[in-house]
C-alpha positions as a Markdown table, in Angstrom:
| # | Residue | x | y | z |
|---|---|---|---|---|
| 1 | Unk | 41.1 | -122.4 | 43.9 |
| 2 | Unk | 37.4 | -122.2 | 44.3 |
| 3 | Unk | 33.8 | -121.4 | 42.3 |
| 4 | Unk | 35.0 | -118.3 | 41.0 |
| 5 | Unk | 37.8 | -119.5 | 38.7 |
| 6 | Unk | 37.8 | -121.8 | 35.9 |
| 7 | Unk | 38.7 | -125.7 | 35.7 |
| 8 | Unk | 42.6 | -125.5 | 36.3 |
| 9 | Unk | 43.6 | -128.8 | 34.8 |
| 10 | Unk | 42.1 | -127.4 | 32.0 |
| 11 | Unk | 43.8 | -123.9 | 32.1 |
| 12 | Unk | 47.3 | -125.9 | 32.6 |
| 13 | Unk | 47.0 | -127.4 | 29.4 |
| 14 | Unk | 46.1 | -124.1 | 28.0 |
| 15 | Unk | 49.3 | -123.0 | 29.2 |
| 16 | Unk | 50.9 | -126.2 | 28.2 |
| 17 | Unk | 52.2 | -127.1 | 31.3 |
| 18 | Unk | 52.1 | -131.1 | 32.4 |
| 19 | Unk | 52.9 | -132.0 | 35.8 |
| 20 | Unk | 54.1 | -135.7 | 34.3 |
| 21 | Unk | 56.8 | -133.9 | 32.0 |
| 22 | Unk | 58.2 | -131.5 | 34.9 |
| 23 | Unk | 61.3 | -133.7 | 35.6 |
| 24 | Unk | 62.2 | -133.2 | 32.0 |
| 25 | Unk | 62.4 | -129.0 | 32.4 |
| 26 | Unk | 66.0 | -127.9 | 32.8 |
| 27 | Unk | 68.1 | -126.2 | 34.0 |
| 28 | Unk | 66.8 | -127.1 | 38.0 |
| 29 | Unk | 65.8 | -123.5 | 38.8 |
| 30 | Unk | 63.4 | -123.2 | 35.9 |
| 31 | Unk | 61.7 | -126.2 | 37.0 |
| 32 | Unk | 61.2 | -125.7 | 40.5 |
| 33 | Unk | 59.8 | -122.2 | 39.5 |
| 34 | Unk | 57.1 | -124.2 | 37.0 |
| 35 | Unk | 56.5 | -126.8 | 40.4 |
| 36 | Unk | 55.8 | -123.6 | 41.9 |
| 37 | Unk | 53.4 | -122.5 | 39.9 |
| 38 | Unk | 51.5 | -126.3 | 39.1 |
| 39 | Unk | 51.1 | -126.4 | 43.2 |
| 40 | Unk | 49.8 | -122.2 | 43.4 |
| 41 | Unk | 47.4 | -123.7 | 40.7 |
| 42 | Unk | 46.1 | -126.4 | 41.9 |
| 43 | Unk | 46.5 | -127.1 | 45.7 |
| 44 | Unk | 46.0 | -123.3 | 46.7 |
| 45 | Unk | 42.4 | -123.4 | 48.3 |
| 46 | Unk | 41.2 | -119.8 | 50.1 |
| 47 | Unk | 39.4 | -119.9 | 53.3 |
| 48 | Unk | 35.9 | -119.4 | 52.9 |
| 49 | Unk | 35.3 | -116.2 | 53.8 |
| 50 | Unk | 38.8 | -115.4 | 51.5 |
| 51 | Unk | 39.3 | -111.1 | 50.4 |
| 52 | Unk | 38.8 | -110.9 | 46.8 |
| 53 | Unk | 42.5 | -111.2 | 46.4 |
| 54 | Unk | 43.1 | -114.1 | 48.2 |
| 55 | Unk | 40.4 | -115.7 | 46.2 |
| 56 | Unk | 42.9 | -115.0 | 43.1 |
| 57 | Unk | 46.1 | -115.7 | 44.9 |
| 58 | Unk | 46.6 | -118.8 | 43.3 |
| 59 | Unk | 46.9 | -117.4 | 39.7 |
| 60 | Unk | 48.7 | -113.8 | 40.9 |
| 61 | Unk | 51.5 | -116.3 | 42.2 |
| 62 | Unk | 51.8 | -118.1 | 39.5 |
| 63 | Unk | 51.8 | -115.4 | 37.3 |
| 64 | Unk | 55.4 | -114.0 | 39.3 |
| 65 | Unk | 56.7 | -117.9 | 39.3 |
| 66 | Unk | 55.9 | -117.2 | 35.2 |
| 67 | Unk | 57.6 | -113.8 | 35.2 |
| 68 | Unk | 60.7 | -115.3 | 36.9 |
| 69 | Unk | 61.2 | -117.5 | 34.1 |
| 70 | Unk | 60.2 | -115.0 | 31.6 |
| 71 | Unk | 57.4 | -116.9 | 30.0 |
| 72 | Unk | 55.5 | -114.1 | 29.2 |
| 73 | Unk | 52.7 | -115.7 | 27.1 |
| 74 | Unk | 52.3 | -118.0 | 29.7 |
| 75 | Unk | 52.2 | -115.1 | 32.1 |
| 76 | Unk | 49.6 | -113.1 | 29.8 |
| 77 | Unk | 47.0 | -116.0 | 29.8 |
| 78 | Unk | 47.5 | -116.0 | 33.5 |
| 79 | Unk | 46.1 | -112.0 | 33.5 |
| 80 | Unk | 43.5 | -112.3 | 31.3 |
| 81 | Unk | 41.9 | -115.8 | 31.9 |
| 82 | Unk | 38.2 | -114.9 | 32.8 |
| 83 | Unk | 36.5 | -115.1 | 36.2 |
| 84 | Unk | 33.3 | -116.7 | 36.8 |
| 85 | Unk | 31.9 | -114.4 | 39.0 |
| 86 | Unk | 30.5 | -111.8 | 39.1 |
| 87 | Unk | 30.2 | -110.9 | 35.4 |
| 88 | Unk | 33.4 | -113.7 | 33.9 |
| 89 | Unk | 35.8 | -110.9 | 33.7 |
| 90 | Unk | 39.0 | -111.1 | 32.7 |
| 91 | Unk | 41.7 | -111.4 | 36.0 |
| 92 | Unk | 42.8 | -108.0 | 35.2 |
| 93 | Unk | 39.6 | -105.8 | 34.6 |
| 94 | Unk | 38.5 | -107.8 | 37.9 |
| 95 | Unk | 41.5 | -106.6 | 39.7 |
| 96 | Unk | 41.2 | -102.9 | 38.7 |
| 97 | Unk | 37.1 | -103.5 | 39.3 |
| 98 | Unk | 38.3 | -104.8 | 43.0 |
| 99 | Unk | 40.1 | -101.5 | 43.4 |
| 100 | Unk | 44.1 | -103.4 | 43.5 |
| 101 | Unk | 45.4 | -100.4 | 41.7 |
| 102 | Unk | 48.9 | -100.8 | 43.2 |
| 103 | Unk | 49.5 | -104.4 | 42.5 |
| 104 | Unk | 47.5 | -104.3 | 38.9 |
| 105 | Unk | 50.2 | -101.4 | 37.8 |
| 106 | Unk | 53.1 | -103.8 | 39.0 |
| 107 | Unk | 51.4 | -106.6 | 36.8 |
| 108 | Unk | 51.0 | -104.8 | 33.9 |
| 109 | Unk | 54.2 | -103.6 | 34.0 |
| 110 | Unk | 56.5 | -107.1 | 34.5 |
| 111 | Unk | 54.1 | -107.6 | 30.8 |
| 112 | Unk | 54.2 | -104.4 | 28.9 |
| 113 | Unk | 58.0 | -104.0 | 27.3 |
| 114 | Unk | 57.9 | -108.2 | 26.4 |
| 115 | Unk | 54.4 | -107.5 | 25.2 |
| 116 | Unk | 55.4 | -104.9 | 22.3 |
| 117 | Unk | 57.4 | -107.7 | 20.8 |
| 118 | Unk | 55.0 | -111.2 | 21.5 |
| 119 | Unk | 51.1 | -109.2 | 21.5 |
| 120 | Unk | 50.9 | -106.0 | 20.8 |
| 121 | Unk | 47.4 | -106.3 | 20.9 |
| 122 | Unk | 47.8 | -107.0 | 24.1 |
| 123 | Unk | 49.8 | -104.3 | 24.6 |
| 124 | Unk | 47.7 | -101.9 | 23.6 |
| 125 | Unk | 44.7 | -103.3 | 26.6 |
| 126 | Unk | 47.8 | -102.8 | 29.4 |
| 127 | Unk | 48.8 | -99.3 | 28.0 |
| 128 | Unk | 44.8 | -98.6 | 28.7 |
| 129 | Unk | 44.8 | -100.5 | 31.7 |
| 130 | Unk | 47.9 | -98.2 | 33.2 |
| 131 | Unk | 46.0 | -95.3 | 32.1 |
| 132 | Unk | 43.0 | -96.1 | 33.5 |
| 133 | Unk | 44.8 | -97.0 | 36.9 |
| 134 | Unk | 46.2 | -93.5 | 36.8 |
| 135 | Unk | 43.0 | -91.9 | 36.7 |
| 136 | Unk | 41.3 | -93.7 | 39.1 |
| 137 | Unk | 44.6 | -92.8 | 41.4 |
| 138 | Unk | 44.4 | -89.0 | 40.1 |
| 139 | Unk | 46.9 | -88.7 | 38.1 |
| 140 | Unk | 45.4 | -87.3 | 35.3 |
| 141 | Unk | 48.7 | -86.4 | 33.4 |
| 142 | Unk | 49.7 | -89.8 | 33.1 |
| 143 | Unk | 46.5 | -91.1 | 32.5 |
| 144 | Unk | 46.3 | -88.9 | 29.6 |
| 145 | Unk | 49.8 | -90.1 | 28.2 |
| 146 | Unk | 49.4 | -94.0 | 28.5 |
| 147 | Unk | 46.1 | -93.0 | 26.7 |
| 148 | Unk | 47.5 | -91.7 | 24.3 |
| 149 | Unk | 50.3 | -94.5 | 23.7 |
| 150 | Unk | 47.0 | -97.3 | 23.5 |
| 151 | Unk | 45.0 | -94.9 | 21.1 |
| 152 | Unk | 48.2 | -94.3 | 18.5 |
| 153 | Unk | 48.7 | -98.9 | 19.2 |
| 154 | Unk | 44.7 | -99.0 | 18.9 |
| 155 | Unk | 44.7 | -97.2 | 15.5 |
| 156 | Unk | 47.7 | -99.3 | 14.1 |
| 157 | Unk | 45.7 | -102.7 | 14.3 |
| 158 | Unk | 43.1 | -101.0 | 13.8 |
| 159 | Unk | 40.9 | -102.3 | 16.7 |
| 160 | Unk | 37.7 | -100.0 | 17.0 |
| 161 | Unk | 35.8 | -100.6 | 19.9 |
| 162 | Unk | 39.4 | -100.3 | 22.0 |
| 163 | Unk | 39.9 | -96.9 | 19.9 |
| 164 | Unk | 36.6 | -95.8 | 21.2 |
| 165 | Unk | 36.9 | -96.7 | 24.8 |
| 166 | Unk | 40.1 | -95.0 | 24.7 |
| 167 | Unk | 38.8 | -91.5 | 23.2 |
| 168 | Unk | 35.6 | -92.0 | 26.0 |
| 169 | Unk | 38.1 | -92.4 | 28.9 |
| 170 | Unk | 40.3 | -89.3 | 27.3 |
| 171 | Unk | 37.3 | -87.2 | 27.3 |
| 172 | Unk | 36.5 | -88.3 | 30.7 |
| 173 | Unk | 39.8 | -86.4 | 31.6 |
| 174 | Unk | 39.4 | -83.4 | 30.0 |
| 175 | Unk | 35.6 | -83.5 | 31.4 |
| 176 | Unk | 37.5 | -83.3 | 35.3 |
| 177 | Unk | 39.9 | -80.9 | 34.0 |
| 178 | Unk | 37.2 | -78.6 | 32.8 |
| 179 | Unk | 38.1 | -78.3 | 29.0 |
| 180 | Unk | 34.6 | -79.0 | 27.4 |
| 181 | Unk | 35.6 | -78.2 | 24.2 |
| 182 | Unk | 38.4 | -81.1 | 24.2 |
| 183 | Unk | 35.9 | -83.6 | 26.5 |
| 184 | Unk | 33.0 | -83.3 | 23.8 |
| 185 | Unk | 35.3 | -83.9 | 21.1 |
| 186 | Unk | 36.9 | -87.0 | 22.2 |
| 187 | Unk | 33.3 | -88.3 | 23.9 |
| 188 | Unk | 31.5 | -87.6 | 19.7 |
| 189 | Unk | 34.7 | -89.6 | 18.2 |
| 190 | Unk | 33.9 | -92.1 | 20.4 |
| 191 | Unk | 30.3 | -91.8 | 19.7 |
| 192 | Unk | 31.1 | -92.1 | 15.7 |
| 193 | Unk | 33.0 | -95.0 | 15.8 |
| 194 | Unk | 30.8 | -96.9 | 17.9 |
| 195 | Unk | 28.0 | -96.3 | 15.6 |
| 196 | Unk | 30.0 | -96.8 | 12.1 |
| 197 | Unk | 31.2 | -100.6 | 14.1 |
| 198 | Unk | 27.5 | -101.3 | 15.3 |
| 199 | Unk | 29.4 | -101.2 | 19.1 |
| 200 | Unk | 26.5 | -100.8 | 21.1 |
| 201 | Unk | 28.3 | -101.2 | 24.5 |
| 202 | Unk | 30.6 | -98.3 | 23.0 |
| 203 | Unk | 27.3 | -96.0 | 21.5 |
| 204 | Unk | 25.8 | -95.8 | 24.9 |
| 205 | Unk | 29.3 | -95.2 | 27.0 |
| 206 | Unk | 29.3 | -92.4 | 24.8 |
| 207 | Unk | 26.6 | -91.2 | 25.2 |
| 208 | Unk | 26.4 | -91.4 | 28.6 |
| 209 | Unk | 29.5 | -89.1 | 28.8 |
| 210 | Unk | 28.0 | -86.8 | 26.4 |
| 211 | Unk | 25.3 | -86.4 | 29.3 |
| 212 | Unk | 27.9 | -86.1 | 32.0 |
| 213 | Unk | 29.7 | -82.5 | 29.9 |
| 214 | Unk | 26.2 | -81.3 | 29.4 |
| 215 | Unk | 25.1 | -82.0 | 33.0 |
| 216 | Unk | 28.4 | -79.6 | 34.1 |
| 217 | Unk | 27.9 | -77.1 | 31.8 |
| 218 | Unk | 24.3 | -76.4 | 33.5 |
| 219 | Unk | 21.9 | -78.3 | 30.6 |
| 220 | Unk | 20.6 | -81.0 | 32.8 |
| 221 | Unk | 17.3 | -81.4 | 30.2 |
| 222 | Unk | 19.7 | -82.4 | 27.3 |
| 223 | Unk | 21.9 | -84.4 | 29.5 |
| 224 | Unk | 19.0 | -86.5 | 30.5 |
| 225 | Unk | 17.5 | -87.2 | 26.8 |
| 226 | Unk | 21.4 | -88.6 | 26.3 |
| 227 | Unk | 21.4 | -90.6 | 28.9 |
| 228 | Unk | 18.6 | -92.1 | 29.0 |
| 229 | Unk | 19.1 | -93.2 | 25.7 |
| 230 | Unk | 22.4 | -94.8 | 26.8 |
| 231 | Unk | 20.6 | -96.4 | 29.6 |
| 232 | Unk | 18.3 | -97.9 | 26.9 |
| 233 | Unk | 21.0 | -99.4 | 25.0 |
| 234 | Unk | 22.5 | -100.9 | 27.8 |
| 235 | Unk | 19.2 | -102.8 | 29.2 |
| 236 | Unk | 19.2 | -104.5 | 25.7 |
| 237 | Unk | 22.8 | -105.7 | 25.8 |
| 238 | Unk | 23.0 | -106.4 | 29.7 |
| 239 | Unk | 25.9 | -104.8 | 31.5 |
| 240 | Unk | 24.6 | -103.7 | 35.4 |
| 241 | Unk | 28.6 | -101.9 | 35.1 |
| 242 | Unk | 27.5 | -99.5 | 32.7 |
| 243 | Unk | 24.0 | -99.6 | 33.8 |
| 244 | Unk | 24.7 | -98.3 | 37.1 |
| 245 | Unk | 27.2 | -95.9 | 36.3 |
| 246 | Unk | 24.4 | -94.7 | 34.0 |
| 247 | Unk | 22.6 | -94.1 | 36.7 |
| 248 | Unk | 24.2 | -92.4 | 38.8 |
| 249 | Unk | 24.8 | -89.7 | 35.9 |
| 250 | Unk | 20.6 | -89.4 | 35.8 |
| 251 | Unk | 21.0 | -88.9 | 38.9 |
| 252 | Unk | 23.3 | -85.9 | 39.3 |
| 253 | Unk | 21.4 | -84.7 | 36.0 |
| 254 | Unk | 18.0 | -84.8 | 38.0 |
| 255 | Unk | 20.2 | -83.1 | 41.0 |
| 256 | Unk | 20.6 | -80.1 | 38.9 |
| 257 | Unk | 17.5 | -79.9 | 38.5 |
| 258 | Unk | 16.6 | -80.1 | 42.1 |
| 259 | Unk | 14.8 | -83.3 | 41.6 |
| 260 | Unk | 15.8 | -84.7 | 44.9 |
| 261 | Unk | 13.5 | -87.3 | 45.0 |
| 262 | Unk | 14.3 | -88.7 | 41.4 |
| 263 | Unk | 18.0 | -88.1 | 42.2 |
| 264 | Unk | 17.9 | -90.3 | 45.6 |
| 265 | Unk | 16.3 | -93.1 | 44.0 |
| 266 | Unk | 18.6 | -92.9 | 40.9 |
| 267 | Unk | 22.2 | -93.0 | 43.6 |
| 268 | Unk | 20.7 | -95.7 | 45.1 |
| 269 | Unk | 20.5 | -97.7 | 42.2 |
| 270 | Unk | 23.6 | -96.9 | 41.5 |
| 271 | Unk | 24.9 | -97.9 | 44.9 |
| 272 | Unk | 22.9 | -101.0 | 44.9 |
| 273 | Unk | 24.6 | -102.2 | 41.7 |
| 274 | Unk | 28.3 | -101.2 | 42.3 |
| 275 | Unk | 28.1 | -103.4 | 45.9 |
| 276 | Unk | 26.3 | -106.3 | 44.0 |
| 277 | Unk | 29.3 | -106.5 | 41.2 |
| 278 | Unk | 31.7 | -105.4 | 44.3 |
| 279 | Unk | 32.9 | -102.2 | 42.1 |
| 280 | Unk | 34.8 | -100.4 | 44.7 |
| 281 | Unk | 35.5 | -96.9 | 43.2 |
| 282 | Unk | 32.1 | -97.0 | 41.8 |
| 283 | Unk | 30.4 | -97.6 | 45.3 |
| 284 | Unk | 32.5 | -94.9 | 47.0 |
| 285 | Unk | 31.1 | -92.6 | 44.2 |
| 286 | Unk | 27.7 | -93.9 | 44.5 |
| 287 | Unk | 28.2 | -93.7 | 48.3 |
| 288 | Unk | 29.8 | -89.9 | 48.1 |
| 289 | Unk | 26.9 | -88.6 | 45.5 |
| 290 | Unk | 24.0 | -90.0 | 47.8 |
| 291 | Unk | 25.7 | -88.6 | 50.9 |
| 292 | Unk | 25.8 | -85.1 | 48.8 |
| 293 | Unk | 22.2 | -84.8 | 48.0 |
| 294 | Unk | 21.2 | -86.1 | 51.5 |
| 295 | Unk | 23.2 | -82.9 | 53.1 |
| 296 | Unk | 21.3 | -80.8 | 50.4 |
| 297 | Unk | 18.0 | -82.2 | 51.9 |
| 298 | Unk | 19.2 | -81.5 | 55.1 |
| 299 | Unk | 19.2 | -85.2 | 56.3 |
| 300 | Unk | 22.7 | -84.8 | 58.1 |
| 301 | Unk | 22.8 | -87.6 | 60.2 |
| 302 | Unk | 22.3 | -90.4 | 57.1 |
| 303 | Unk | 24.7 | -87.7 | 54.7 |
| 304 | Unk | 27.3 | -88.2 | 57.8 |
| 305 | Unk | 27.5 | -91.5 | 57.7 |
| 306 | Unk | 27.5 | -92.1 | 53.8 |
| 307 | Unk | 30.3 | -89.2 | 53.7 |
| 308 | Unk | 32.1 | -91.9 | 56.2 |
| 309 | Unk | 31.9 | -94.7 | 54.6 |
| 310 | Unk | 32.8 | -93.4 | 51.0 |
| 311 | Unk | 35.6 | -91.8 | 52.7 |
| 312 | Unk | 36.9 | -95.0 | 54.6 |
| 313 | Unk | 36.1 | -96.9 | 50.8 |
| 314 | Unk | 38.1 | -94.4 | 48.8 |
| 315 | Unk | 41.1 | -94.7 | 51.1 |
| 316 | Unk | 41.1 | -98.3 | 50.9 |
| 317 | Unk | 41.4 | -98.6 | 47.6 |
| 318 | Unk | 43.2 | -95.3 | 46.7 |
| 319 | Unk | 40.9 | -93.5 | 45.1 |
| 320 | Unk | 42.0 | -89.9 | 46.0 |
| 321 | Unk | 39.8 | -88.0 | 43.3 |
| 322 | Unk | 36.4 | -88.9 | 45.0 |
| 323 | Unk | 38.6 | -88.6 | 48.5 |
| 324 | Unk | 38.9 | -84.7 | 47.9 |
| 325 | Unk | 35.4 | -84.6 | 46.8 |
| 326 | Unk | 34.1 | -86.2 | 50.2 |
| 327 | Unk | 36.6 | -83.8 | 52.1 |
| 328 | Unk | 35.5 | -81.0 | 50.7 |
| 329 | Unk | 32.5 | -81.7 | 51.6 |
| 330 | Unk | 32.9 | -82.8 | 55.3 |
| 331 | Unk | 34.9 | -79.3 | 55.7 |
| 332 | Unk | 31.5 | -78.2 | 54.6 |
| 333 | Unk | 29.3 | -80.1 | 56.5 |
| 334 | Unk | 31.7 | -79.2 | 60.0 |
| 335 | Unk | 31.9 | -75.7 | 58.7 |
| 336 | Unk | 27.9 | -75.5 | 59.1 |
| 337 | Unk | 28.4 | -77.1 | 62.2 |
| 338 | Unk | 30.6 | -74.9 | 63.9 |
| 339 | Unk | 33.2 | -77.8 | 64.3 |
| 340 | Unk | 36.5 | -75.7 | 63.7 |
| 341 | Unk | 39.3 | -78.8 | 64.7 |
| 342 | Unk | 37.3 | -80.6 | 61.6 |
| 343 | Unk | 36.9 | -78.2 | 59.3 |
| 344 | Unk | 40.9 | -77.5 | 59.2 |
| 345 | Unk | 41.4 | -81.6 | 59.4 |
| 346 | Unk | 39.5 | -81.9 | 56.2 |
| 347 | Unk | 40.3 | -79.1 | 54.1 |
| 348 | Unk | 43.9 | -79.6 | 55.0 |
| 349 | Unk | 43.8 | -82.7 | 53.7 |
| 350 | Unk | 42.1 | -81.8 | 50.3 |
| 351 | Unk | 44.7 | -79.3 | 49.4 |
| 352 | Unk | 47.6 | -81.3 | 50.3 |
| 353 | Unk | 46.1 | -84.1 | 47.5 |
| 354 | Unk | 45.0 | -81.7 | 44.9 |
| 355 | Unk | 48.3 | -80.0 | 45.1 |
| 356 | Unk | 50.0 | -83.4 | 44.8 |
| 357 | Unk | 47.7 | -84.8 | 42.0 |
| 358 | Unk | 48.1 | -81.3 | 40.3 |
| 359 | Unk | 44.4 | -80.7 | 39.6 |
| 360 | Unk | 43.4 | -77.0 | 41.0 |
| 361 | Unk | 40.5 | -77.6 | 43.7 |
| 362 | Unk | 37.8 | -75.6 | 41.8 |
| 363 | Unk | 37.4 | -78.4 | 39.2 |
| 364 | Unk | 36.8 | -81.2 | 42.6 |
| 365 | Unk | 34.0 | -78.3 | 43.7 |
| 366 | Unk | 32.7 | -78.1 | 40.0 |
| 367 | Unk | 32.1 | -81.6 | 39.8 |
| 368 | Unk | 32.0 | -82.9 | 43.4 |
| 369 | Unk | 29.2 | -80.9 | 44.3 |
| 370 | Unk | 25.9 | -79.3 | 43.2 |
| 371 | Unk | 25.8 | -77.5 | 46.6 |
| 372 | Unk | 29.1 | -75.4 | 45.7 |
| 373 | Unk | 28.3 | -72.4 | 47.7 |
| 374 | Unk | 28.8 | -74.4 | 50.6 |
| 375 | Unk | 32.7 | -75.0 | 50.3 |
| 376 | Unk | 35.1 | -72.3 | 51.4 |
| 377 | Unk | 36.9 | -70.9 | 49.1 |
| 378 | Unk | 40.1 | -72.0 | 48.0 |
């Protein structure tokens, strides 16, 4: 392994493994699966210029040579062991942060039926995890129900600041599926319990999604006032996630406005952070929004190429919400064009996802652009 994970004779007695004792492990199978897993550990060494799953290879293969044996707390520590860099995340919430949506939904299910009886605690930050895997994906639906299964876990324990992470990322759902009514409530439980807990991280999420309703229902001034007060928060207890997502909501707030000048400098903030913490969805939303406002100021050649490369981002990673966002607006960027062979390619493309994700393509042109009157009509 390298600089980005922790001492691993260290984490092998954590895990109570000892390569002197291995003979002693019976039957044979079982032990050469633990061999297997001592040598992923600790003679697995990435190339230099590793992918960012390659640099966690090590563990993710030790963690099936775990499975295999069904030594699920074992296995657990594996997934949630924290990373060194960039901001000593836990393996899993790197994963998801890297964009592995695919393989962190197969990890988190080999651990979330053995969980219910061994962690339930634990449980309960999978069932969010799958949910929050399913949203990024676009499936709203069953985002909303693995939600749903954390929140009734979350309340059992009770563990607040998971409760009001859960509630935020509900709202957040209801926010993309247009019911305001149902976003604002979930977003103000959220808020409540972060300020009865003195959960600061959890106050200005909140908040911050509070801006985001207001900012689509057309009261960009009030969104601003909330978000900035979340991005106050969140410079006094540092977290450059949250910071930048926070900025890139001023930024479609000030968008509304048609404050293109305060917008631009807000998305690339935003952009600049997601690439430095290597956030992939959040860069090919930063990417996509700057790309937006750029066509709005009629800078087409620099909105092409962000368009492009948030495309080419969101595909890699599978992140087919913002996908049908950039679409749609590529159909109108080649519609203003005159580019007809495009135009079809694109919107094609963005009804055949939105009819498999089962979100109507209004709500992707109420929140993917704040140039609407340029999309054709659905």
């Amino acid at each position: 392994m390298d600089q980005t994970t922790p001492c691993i004779e260290t984490f092998l007695a954590e895990l109570g493994i000892e390569p002197a004792t291995l003979k002693l492990i019976t039957p044979k199978w079982k032990r050469t699966q633990y061999r297997a897993v001592i040598n992923w550990l600790t003679k697995y060494k990435p190339a230099t210029d590793a992918s960012n799953l390659d640099r966690v290879r090590g563990y993710l293969e030790a963690f099936h040579h775990l499975s295999e044996v069904e030594a699920w707390n074992q296995a657990l520590k594996i997934l949630v062991i924290n990373i060194i860099e960039p901001e000593n995340e836990q393996l899993h919430n790197q994963l998801f942060t890297w964009g592995y949506y695919k393989i962190l939904s197969e990890l988190y299910n080999r651990l979330l039926e053995p969980l219910a009886n061994i962690a339930p605690y634990y449980q309960t930050i999978f069932l969010y995890g799958m949910g929050k895997v399913y949203y990024a994906q676009g499936y709203l639906e069953k985002a909303i129900e693995y939600y749903q299964q954390a929140l009734e876990l979350a309340r059992t324990f009770p563990d607040y600041q998971q409760e009001s992470a859960i509630l935020n990322s509900l709202g957040l759902v209801y926010l993309y599926l247009r019911d305001y009514s149902k976003s604002v409530n979930y977003h103000w439980h959220s808020l409540v319990i972060g300020w009865k807990n003195h959960n600061y991280q959890g106050q200005a999420i909140a908040l911050n999604s509070l801006g985001l309703v207001f900012c689509q229902k057309g009261k960009y001034s009030k969104a601003i006032k909330y978000q900035q007060e979340s991005l106050r928060i969140l410079r006094q207890n540092y977290n450059p996630s949250y910071e930048g997502r926070v900025l890139g909501s001023l930024a479609q707030a000030y968008g509304g406005l048609e404050n293109y000048e305060k917008t631009i400098e807000y998305q690339q903030q935003h952009l600049t952070i997601m690439r430095i913490i290597e956030d992939r969805a959040g860069e090919g939303e930063a990417l996509f929004n700057l790309a937006t406002t750029l066509a709005i100021c009629k800078q087409d050649s620099k909105a092409l190429k962000y368009f492009q490369e948030s495309l080419e981002t969101c595909r890699e990673i599978g992140n087919r919400l913002t996908e049908v966002n950039v679409l749609l607006n590529l159909t109108a960027f080649y519609q203003k064009s005159g580019n007809k062979d495009l135009v079809r390619k694109h919107c094609q493309r963005a009804f055949s996802i939105a009819d498999e994700l089962g979100i109507p393509l209004d709500s992707f042109q109420q929140l993917g652009s704040r140039n609407r009157e340029n999309f054709p009509k659905a």
